[in-house]
N, C-alpha and C positions, 0 to 999 in steps of 0.2 A: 622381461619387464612385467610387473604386476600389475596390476588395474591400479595401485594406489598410487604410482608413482605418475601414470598419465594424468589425476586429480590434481594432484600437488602442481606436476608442471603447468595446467591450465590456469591454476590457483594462482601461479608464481604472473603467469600472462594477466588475467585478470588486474591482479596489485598492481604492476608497473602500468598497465593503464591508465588505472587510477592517479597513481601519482604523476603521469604526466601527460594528464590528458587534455591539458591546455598547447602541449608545446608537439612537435613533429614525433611521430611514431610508426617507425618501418619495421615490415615481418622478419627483418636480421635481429632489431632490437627486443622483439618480444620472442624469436627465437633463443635468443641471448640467454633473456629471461627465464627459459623454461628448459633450456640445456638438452636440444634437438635442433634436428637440421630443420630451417625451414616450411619444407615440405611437411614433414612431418607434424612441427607446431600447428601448422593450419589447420590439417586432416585431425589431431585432438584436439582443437578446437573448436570445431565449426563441431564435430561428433557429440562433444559434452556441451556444448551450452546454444546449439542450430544456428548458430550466425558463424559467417566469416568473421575472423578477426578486424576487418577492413567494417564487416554489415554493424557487426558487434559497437565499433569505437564511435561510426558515426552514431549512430541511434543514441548512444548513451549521449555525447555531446548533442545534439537536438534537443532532446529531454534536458539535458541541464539548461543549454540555455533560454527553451521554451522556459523555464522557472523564471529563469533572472529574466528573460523579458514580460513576466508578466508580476513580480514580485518587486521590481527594482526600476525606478526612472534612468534608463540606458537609451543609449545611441542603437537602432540595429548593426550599422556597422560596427562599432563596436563590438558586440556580443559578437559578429561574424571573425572578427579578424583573433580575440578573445577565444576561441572555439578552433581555430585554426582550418577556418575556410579564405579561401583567396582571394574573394570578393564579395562583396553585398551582392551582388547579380546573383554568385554560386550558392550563396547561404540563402537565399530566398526561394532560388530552386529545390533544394534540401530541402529545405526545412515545409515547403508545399505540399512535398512527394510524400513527405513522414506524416504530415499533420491533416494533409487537405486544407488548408487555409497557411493564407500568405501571415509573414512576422509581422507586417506593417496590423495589418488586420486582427492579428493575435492580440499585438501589445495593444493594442486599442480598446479592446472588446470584450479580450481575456475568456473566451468561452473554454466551457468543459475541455478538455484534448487527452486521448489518451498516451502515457510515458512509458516508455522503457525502461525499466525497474530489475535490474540483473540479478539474477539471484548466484549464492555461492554453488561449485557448481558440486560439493560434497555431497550438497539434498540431493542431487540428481541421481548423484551415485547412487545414495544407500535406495533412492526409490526403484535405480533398475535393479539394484543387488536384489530385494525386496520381490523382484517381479512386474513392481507397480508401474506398467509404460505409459498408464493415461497421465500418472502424477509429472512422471520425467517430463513429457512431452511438455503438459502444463508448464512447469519451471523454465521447460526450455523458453518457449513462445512466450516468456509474461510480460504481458505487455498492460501496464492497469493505468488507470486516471487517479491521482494525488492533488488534493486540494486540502487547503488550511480555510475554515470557516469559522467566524465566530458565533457562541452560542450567548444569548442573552442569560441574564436572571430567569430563575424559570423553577417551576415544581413539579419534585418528580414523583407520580402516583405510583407505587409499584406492590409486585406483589414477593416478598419473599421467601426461600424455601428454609432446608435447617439445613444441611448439607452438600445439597448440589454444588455442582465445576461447572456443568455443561448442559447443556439443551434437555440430552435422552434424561440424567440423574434426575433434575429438575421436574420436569414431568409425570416421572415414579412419586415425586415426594408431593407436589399440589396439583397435580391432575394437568390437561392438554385444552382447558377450557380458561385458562388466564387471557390467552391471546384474544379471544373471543369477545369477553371481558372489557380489556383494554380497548377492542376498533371499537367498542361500543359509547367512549365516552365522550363529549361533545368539547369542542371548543380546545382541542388538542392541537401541540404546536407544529407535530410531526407525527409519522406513524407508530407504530409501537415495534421497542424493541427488547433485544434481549441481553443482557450486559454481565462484564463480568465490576462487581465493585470493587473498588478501591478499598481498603483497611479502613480508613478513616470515614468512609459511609457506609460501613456495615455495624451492627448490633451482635454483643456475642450469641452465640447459638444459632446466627442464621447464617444462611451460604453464600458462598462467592457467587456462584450463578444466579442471576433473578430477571424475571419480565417487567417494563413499564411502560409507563407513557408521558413525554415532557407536557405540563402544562403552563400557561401562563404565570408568571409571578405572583399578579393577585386574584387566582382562580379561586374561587369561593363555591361551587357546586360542589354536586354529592358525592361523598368516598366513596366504591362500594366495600361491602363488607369484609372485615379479613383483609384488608389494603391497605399499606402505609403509604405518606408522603413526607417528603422532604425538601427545603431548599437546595437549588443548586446554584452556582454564583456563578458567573460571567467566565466563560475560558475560551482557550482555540481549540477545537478539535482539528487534526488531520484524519481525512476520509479519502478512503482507499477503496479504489473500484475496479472489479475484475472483467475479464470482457465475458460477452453473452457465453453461455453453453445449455446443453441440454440438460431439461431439467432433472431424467434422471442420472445424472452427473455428478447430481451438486454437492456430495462428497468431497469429488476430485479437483472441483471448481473453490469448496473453504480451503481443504489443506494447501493449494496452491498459494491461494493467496497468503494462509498463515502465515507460510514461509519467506513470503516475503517479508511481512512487516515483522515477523521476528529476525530479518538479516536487515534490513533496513537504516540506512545510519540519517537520521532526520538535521542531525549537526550540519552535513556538507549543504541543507539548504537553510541553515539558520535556526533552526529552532531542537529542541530536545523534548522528550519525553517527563510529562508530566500528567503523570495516572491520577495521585491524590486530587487532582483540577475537577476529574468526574470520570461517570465509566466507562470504562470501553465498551461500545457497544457495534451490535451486529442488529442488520436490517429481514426482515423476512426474506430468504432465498430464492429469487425465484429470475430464471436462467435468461429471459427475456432482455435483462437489465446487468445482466452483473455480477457476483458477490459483492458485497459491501458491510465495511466496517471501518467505526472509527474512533479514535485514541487520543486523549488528551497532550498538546504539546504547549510551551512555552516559547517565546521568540528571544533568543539569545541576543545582549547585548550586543550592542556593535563598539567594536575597541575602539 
């Protein structure tokens, strides 16, 4: 049996989760799914993605319904019985052990929490194919904090390059003193980040990758020199936050996260991706806090 076919069977477990991860789910039926005995389903399970099948479903159901209790006006019982725990008593244990703070206290409160965010477990593959075990390891363990925040009206001072994508290109084309730049300007609504633009807010001949810094809608101080500004109008972003690592890490610490948000399906919690809204943007790295980045989303009607 090839390595690719153990992918495929974890992949085939993974989906059937998903699809029935409101209703009862026993290691026959996800053996089922993945066309192995049992035993076996487990031992390539828990190998490619470091949860038991059992650690795997619940975490994922916590994180979901941590969303819906702090997204949606629910019963916690409810969301308990919804989730397919046996009682409010058990789903309040649960969900204390995962989060450190009780649901009653969550749905009240709604503080930061970090989610269980499963990545597909291909990336994993090709990163041990690769060699890459800090990346694997990362995808395995991701465990990040998702929040949808609203950003006001606001102007965005930036500085643009002519053809950068990314951080390193960028820096070649206007020098590693932009950032510097940007902490330096008063009355900023956040810190300064590094983004990639949308089509519709870029000018020909300049690049996807660029630095700014949000400021007030009717900010009236000084540009500095060689600096554009632009309106940006009112959207949600979703912000995505990776757990602490070492700072020299932080490599292993974006591509993990990358991977996530590019596997990510923002639909199962309502809303979809919506780039032209404003850019996605990435926060200075630094390992104490997190990776962090975040993405323009819309909130899907409700039928």
């Amino acid at each position: 049996m090839d390595s690719l076919d153990n992918i495929n069977a974890v992949e085939r477990m993974q989906s059937y989760i998903e699809a029935h991860l409101n209703g009862p789910i026993t290691l026959h039926m996800l053996a089922n799914a993945a066309g192995y005995s049992p035993w076996h389903a487990a031992k390539l399970f828990k190998a490619l993605t470091g949860k038991s099948p059992f650690e795997y479903i619940r975490a994922v159901r916590l994180s979901r319904a941590a969303i819906k209790l702090r997204d949606e006006d629910v019963k916690i019982v409810d969301v308990a019985f919804d989730f397919v725990f046996d009682s409010h008593e058990g789903f309040t244990r649960a969900f204390s052990k995962q989060f450190g703070i009780t649901p009653r206290s969550f749905s009240q409160n709604k503080p930061p929490i970090k989610l269980f965010i499963p990545n597909n477990v291909h990336e994993i593959y090709l990163a041990l194919q690769k060699g890459d075990y800090k990346m694997a390891e990362t995808l395995k363990t991701n465990v990040i904090f998702v929040q949808v925040v609203d950003r006001p009206s606001r102007m965005l001072i930036m500085k643009r390059g002519i053809k950068a994508a990314d951080y390193y290109a960028y820096c070649e084309e206007v020098g590693c003193e932009v950032w510097d730049v940007l902490s330096g300007i008063k009355q900023a609504l956040y810190e300064p980040i590094g983004m990639w633009l949308p089509e519709n807010l870029r000018k020909p001949g300049t690049s996807l990758y660029a630095q700014g810094v949000e400021m007030p809608a009717d900010y009236s101080g000084p540009i500095p020199e060689g600096f554009d500004c632009i309106d940006l109008l009112p959207c949600k972003m979703m912000i995505f936050q990776g757990q602490p690592y070492d700072d020299a890490n932080f490599e292993e610490a974006i591509g993990g996260l990358w991977e996530t948000i590019k596997n990510y399906k923002p639909e199962i919690y309502g809303f979809k991706w919506a780039d032209e809204d404003g850019p996605r943007f990435q926060l200075e790295p630094q390992g104490y806090r997190g990776y962090i980045e975040g993405r323009a989303v819309r909130q899907l009607r409700e039928v």
